[in-house]
PDB file of N, CA, C and O in Angstrom, chain B, residues numbered from 101:
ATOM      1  N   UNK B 101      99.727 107.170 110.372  1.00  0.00           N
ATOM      2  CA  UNK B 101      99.604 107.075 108.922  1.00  0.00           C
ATOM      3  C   UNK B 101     100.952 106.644 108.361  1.00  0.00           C
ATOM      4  O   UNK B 101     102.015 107.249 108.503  1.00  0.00           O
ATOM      5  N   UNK B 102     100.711 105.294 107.579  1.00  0.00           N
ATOM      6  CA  UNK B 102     102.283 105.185 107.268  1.00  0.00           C
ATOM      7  C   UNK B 102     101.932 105.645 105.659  1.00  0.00           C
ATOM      8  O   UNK B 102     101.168 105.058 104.892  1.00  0.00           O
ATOM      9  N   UNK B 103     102.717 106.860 105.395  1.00  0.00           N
ATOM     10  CA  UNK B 103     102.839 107.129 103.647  1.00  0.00           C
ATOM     11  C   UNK B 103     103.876 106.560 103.083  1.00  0.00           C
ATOM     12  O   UNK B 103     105.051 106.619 103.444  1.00  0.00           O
ATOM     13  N   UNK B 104     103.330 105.901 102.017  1.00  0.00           N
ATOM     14  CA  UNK B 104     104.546 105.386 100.343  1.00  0.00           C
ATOM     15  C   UNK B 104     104.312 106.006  99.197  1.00  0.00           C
ATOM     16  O   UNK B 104     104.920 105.696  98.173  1.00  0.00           O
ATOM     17  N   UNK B 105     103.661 106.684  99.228  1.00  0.00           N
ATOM     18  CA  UNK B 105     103.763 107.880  98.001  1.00  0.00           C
ATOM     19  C   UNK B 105     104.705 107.707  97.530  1.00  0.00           C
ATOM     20  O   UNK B 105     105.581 107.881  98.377  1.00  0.00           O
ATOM     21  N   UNK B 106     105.224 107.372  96.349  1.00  0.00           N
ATOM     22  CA  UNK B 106     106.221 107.494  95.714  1.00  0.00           C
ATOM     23  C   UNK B 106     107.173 106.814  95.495  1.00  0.00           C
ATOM     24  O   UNK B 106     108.202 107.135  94.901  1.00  0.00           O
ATOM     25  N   UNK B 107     106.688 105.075  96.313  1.00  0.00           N
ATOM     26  CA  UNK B 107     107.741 104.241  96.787  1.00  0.00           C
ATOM     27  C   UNK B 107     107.764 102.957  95.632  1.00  0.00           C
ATOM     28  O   UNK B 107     106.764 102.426  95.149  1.00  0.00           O
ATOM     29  N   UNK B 108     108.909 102.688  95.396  1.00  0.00           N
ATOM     30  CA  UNK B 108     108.346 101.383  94.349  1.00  0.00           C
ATOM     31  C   UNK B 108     108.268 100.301  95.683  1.00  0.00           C
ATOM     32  O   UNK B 108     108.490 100.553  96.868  1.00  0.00           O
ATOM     33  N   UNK B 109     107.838  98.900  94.994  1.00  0.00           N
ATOM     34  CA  UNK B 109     107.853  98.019  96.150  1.00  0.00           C
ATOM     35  C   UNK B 109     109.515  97.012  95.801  1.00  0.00           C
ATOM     36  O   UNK B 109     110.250  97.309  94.859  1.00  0.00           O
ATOM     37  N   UNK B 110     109.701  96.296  96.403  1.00  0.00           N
ATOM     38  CA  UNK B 110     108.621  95.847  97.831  1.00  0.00           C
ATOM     39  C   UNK B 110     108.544  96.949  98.869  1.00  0.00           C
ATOM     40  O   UNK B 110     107.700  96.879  99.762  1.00  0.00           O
ATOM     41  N   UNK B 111     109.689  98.319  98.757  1.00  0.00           N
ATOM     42  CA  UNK B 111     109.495  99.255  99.688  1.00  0.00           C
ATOM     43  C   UNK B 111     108.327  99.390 100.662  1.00  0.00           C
ATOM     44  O   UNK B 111     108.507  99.323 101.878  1.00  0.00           O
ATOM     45  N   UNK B 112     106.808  99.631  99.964  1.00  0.00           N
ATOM     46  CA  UNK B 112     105.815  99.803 100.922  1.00  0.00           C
ATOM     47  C   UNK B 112     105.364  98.592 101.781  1.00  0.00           C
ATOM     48  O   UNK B 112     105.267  98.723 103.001  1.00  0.00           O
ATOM     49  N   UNK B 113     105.080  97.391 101.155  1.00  0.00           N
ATOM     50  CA  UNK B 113     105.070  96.112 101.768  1.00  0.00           C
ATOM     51  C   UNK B 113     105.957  95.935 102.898  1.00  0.00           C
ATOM     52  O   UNK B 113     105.567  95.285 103.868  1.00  0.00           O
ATOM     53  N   UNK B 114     107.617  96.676 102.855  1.00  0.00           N
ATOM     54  CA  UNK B 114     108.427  96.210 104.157  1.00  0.00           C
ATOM     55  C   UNK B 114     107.790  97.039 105.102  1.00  0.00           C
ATOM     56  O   UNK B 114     107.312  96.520 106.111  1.00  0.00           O
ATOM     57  N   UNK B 115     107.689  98.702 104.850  1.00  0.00           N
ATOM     58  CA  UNK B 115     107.188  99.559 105.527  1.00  0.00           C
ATOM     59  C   UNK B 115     105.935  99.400 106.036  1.00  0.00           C
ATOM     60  O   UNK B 115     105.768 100.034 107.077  1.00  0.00           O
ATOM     61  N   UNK B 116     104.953  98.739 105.641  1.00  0.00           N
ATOM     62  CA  UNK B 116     103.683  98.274 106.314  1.00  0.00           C
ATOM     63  C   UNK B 116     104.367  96.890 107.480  1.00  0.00           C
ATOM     64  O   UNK B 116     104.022  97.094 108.644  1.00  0.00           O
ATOM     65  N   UNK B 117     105.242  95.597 107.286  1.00  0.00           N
ATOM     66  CA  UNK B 117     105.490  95.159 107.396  1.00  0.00           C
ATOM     67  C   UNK B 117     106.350  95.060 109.185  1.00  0.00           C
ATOM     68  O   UNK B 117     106.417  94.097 109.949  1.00  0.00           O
ATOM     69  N   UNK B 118     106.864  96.414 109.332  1.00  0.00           N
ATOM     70  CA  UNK B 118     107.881  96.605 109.880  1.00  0.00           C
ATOM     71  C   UNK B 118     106.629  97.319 111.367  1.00  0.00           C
ATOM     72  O   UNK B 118     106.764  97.109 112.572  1.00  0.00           O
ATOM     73  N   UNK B 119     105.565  98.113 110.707  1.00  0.00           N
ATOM     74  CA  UNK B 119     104.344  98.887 111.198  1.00  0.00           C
ATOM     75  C   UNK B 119     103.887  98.070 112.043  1.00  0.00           C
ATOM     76  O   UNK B 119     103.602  98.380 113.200  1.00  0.00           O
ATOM     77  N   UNK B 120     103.741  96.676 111.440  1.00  0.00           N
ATOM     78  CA  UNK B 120     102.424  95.610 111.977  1.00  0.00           C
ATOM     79  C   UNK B 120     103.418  94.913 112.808  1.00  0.00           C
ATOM     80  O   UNK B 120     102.775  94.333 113.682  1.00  0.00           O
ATOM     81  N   UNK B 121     104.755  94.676 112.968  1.00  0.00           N
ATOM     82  CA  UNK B 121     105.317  94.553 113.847  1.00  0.00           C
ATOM     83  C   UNK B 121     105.240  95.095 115.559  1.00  0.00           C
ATOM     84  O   UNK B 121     105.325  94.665 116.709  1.00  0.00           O
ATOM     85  N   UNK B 122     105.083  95.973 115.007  1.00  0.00           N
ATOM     86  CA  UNK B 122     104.655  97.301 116.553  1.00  0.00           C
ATOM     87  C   UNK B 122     103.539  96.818 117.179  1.00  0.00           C
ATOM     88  O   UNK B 122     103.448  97.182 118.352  1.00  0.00           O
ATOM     89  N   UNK B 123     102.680  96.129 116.783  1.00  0.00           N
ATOM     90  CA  UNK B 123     101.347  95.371 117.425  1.00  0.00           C
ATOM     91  C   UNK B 123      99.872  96.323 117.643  1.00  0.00           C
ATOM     92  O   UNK B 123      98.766  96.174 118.162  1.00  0.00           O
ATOM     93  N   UNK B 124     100.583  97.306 116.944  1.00  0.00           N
ATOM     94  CA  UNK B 124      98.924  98.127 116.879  1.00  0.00           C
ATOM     95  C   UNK B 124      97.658  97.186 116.003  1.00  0.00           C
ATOM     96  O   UNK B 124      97.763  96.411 115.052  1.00  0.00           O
ATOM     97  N   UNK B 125      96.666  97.567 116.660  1.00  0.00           N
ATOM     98  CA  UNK B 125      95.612  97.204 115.807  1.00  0.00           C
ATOM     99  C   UNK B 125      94.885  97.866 115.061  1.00  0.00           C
ATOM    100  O   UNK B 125      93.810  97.291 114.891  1.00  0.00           O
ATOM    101  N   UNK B 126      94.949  98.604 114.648  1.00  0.00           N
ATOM    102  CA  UNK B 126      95.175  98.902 113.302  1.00  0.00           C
ATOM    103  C   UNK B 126      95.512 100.038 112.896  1.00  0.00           C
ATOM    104  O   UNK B 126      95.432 100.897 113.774  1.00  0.00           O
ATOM    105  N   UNK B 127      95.987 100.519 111.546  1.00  0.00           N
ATOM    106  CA  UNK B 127      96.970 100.921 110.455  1.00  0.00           C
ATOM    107  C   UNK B 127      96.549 101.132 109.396  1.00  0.00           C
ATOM    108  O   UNK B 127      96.230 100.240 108.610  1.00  0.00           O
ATOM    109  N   UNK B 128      96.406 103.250 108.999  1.00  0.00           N
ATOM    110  CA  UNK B 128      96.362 103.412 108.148  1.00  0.00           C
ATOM    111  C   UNK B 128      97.100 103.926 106.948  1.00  0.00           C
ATOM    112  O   UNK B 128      97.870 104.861 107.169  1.00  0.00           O
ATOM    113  N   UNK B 129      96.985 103.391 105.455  1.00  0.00           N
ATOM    114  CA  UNK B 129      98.465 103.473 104.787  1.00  0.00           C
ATOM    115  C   UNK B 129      98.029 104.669 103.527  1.00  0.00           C
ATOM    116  O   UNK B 129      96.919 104.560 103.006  1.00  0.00           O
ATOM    117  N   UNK B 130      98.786 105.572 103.175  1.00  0.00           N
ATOM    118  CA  UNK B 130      98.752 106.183 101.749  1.00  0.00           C
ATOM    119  C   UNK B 130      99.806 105.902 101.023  1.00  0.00           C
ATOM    120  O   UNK B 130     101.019 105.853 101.229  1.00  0.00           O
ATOM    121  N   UNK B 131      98.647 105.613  99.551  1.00  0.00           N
ATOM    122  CA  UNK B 131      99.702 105.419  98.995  1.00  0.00           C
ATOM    123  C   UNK B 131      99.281 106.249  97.412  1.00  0.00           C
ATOM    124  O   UNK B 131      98.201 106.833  97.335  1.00  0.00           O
ATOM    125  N   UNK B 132     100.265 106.220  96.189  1.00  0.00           N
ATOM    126  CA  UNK B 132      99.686 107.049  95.431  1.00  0.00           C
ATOM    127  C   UNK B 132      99.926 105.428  94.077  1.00  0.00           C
ATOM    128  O   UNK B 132     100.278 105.651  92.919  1.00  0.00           O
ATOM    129  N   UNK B 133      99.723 104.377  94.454  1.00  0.00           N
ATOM    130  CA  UNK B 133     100.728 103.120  93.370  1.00  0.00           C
ATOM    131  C   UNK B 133      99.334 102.042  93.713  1.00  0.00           C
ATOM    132  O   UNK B 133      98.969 101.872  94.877  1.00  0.00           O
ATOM    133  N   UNK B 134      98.483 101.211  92.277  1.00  0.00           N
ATOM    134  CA  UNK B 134      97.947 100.481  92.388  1.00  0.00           C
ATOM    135  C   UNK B 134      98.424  99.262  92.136  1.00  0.00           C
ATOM    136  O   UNK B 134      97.801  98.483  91.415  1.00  0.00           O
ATOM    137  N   UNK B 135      99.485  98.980  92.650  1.00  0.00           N
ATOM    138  CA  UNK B 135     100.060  97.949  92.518  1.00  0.00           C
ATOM    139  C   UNK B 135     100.783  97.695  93.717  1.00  0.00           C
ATOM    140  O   UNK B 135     100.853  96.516  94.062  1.00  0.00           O
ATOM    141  N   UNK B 136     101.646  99.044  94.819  1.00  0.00           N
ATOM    142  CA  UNK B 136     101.742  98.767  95.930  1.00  0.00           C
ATOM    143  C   UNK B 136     100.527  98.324  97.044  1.00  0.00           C
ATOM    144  O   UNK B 136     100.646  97.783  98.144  1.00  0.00           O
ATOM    145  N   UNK B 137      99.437  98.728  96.387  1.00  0.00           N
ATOM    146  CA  UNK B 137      97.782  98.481  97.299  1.00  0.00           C
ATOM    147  C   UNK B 137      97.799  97.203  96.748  1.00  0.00           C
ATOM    148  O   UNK B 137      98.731  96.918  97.500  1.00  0.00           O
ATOM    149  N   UNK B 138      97.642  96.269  96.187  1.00  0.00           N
ATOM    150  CA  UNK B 138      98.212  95.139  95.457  1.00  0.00           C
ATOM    151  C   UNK B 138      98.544  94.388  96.284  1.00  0.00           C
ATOM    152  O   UNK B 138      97.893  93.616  96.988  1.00  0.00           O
ATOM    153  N   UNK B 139      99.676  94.620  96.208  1.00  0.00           N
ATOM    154  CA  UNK B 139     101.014  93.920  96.908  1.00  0.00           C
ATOM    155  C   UNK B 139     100.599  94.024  98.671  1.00  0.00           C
ATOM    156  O   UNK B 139     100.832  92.958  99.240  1.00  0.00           O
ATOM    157  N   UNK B 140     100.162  94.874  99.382  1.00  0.00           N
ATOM    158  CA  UNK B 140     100.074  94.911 100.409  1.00  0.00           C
ATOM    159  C   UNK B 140      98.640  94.725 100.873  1.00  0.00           C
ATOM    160  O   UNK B 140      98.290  94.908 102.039  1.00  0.00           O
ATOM    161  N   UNK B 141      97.744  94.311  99.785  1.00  0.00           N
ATOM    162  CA  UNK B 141      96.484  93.491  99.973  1.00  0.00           C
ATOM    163  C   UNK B 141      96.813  92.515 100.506  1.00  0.00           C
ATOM    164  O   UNK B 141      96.344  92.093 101.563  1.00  0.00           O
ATOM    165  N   UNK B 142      97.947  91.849  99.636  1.00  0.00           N
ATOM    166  CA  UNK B 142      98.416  89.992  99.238  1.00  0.00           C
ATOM    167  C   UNK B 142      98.661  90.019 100.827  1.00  0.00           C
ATOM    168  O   UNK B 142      97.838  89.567 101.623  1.00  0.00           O
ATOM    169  N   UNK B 143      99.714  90.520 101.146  1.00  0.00           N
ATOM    170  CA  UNK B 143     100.689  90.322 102.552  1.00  0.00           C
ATOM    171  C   UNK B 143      99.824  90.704 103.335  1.00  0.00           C
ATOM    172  O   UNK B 143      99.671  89.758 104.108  1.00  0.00           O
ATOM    173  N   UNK B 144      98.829  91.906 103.760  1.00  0.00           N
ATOM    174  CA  UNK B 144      98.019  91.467 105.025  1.00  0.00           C
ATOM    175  C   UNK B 144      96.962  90.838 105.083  1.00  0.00           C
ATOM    176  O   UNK B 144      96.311  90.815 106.128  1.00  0.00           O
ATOM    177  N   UNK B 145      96.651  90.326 104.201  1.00  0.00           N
ATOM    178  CA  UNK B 145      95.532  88.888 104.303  1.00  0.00           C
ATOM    179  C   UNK B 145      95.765  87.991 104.445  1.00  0.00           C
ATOM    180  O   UNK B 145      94.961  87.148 104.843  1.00  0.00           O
ATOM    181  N   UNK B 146      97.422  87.682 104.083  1.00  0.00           N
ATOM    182  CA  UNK B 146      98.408  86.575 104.374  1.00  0.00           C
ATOM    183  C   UNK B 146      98.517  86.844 106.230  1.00  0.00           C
ATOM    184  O   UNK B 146      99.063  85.992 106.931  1.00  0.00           O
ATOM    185  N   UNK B 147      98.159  87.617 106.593  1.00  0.00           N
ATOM    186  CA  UNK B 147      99.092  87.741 108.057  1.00  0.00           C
ATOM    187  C   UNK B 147      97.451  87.284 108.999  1.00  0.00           C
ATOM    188  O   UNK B 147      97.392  86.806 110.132  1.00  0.00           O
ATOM    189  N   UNK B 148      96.323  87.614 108.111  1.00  0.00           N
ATOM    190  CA  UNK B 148      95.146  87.508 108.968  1.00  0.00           C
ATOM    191  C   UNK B 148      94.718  88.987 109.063  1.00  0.00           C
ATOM    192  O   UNK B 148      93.519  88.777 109.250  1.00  0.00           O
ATOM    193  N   UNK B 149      94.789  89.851 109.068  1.00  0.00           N
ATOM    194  CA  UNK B 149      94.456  91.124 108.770  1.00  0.00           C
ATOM    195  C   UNK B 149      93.432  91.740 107.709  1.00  0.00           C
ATOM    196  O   UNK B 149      93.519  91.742 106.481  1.00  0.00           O
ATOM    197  N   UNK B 150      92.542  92.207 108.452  1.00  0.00           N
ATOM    198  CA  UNK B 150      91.004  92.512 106.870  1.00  0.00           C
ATOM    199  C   UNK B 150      91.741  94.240 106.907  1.00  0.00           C
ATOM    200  O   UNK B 150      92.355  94.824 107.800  1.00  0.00           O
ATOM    201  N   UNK B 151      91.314  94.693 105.425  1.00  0.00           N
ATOM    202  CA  UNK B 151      92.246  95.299 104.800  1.00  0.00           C
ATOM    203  C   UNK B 151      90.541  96.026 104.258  1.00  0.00           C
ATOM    204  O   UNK B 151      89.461  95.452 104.123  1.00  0.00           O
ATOM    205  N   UNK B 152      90.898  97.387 104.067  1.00  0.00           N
ATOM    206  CA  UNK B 152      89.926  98.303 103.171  1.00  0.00           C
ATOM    207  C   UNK B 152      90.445  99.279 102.318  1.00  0.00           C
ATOM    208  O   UNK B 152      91.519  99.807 102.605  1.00  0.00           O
ATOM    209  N   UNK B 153      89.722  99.647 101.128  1.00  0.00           N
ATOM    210  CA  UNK B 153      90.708 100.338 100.411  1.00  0.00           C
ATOM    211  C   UNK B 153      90.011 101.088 100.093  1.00  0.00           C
ATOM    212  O   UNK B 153      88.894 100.632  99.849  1.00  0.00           O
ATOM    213  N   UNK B 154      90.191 102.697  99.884  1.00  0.00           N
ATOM    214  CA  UNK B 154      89.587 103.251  98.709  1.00  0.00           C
ATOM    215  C   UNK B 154      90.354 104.478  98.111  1.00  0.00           C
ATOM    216  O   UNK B 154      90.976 105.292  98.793  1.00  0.00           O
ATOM    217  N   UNK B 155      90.198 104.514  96.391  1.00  0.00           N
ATOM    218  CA  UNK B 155      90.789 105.617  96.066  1.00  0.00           C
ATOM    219  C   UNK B 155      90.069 106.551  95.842  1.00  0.00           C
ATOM    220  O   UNK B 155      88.869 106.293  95.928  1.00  0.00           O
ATOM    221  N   UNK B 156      90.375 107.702  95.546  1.00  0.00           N
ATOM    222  CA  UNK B 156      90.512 108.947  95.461  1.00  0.00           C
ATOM    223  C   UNK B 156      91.588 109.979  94.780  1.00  0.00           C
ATOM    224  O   UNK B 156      92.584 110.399  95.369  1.00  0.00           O
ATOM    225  N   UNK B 157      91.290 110.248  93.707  1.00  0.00           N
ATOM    226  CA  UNK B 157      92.015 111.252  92.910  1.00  0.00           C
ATOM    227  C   UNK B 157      93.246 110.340  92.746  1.00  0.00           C
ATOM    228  O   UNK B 157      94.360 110.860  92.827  1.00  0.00           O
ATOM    229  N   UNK B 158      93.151 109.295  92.570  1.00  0.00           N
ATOM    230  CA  UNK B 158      94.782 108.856  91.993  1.00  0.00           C
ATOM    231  C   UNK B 158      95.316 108.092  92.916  1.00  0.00           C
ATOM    232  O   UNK B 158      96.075 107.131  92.794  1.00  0.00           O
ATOM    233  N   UNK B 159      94.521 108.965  94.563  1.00  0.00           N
ATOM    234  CA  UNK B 159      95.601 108.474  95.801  1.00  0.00           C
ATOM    235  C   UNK B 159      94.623 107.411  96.615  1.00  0.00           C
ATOM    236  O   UNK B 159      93.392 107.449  96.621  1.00  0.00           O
ATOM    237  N   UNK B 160      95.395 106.533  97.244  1.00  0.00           N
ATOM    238  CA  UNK B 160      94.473 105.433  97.829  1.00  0.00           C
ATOM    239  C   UNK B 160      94.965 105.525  99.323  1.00  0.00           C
ATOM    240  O   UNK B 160      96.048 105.770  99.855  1.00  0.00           O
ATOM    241  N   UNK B 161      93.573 105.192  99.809  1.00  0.00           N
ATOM    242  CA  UNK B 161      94.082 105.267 101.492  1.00  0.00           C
ATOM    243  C   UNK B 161      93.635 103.528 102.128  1.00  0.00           C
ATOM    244  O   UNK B 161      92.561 103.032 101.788  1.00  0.00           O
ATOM    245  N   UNK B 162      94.276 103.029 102.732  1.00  0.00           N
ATOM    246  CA  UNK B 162      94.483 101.814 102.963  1.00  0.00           C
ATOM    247  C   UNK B 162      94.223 101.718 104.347  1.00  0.00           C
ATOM    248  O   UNK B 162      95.069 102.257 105.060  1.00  0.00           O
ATOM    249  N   UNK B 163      93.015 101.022 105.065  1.00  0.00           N
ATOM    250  CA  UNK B 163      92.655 100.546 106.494  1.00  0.00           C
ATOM    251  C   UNK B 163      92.650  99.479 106.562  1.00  0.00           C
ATOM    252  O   UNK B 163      91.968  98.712 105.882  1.00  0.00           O
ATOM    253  N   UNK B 164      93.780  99.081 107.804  1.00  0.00           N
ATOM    254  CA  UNK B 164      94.567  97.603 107.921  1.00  0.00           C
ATOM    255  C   UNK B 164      94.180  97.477 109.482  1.00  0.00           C
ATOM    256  O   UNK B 164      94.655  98.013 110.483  1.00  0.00           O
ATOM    257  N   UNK B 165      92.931  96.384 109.256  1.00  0.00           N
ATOM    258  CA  UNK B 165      92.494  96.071 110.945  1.00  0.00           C
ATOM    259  C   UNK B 165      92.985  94.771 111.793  1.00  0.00           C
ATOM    260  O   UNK B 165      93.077  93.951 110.879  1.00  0.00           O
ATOM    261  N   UNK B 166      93.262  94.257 112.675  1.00  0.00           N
ATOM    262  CA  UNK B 166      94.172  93.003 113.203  1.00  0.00           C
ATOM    263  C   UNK B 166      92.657  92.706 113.605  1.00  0.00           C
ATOM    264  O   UNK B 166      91.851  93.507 114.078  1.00  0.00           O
ATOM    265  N   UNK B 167      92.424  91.054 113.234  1.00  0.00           N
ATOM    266  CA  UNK B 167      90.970  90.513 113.450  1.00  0.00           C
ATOM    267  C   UNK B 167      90.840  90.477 115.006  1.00  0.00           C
ATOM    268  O   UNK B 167      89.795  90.091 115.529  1.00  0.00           O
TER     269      UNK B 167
END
């Protein structure tokens, strides 16, 4: 679980960034910012990566799958 709770960006974007480096297939992210889910929509759809989101109470949990 990579958490950004609390992170402005690009903070969470590097931190997902740095994750998908490691070559897992796939990666799940919390975050509590609809705009870091945003931002790290943009960049793993850019990389080829299908992306799921859903919130909950404020907080969003982010499933990042390598096709």
């Amino acid at each position: 679980m990579i958490d950004v709770r609390g992170l402005s960006c690009p903070e969470p974007v590097i931190m997902v960034q740095k994750a998908m480096a490691l070559g897992d297939s796939e990666y799940t992210v919390q975050s509590d910012s609809k705009t870091a889910v945003e931002n790290i929509t943009r960049f793993v759809l850019a990389q080829g990566y299908t992306i799921v989101s859903k919130e909950e109470n404020g907080e969003y949990i982010i499933t990042i799958t390598k096709q």
